[in-house]
N, C-alpha and C positions, 0 to 999 in steps of 0.2 A: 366066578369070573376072576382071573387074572388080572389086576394093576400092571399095563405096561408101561405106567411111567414111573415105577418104582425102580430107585437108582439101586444099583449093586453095590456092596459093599468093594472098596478098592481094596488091592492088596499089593505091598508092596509100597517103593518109593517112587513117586515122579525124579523125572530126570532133573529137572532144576536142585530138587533136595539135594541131590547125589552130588550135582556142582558145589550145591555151597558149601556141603563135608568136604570135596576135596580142596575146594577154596581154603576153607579153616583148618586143614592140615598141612598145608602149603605155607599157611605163614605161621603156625606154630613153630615149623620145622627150619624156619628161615632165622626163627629167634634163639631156636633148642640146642641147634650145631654151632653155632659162634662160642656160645656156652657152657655149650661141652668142651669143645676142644680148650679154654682157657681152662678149665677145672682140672682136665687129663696133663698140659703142661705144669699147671702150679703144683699136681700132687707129688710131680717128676722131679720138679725143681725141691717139694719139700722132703721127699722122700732122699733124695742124694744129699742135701746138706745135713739132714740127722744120722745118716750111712759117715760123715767126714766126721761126726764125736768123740769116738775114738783116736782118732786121730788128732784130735786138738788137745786133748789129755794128754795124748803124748807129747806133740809136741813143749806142751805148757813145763810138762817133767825135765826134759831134756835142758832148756831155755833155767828151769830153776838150780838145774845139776852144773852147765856149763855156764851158765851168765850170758847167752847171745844165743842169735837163732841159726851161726856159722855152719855147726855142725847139726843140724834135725834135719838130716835126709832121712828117706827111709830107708830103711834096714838099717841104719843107723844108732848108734845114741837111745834104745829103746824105741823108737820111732818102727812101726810096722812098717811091711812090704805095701804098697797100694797095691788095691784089689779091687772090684768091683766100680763101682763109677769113680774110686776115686782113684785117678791116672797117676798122682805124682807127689810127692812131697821136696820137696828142695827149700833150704835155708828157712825150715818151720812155717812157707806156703804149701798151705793144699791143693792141688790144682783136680778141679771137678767136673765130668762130663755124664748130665743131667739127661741125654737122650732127646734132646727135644730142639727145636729149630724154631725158636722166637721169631726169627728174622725172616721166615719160611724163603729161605735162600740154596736150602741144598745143602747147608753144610749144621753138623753138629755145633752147638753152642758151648763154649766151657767158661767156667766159672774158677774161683782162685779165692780162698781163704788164708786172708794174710795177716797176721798176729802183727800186733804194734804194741810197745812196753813204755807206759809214761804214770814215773811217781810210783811205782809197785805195782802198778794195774794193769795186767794185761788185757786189751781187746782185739778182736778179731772184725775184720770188714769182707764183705763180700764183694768180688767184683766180677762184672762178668765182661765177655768182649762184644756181646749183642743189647743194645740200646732200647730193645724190644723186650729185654726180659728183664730189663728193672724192675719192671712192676710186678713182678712175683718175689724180688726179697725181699 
């Protein structure tokens, strides 16, 4: 004789499990995109200031050739053409455009690498025009 109170094996998820998985990818995903998206700006922002290296070489030459940053435009003085994110050089500023919108405004963000000469030492500072992406140099 058959056991008719013998329960069946279940197969499968109840519905509640199936909530709490989406539950728990719900707010993974709420953590993982904020995240991301800082990681994809900061590589943009480092990736274009290592792209301006050459370019600070240069200028550094020009600046020890002429005594002043007058003449380091580019095409200039040894000074290359800008290419690639970097848009410009004038008076031995870099001016750089990183692809990325800190300010999430709509508009491209740029950036300016500006050599300053004090006591034989040259340094360079980064500047940018969005207040949002300080915190990636």
């Amino acid at each position: 004789m058959k056991n008719k109170n013998k329960r069946t094996n279940q197969k499968g998820f109840t519905l509640i499990e199936l909530m709490i998985v989406v539950a728990i990818i719900g707010v993974l995903s709420a953590i993982a995109v904020p995240a991301y998206k800082n990681y994809t700006v900061k590589s943009n922002v480092i990736a274009t200031i290592s792209e301006a290296s050459p370019y600070k070489v240069a200028v550094a030459l020009c600046y020890q050739e002429t005594g002043s940053f007058g003449g380091c435009d580019e095409g200039l003085s040894g000074v290359p053409s800008a290419a690639s994110k970097v848009t410009g050089i004038t008076d031995g500023a870099i001016s750089l455009a990183p692809n990325v919108d800190c300010n999430e405004n709509g508009a491209i963000d740029t950036f300016v690498y500006g050599p300053t000469v004090s006591g034989g030492l040259m340094t360079w500072s980064l500047t940018t025009d969005a207040g949002n992406c300080s915190s990636y140099l």
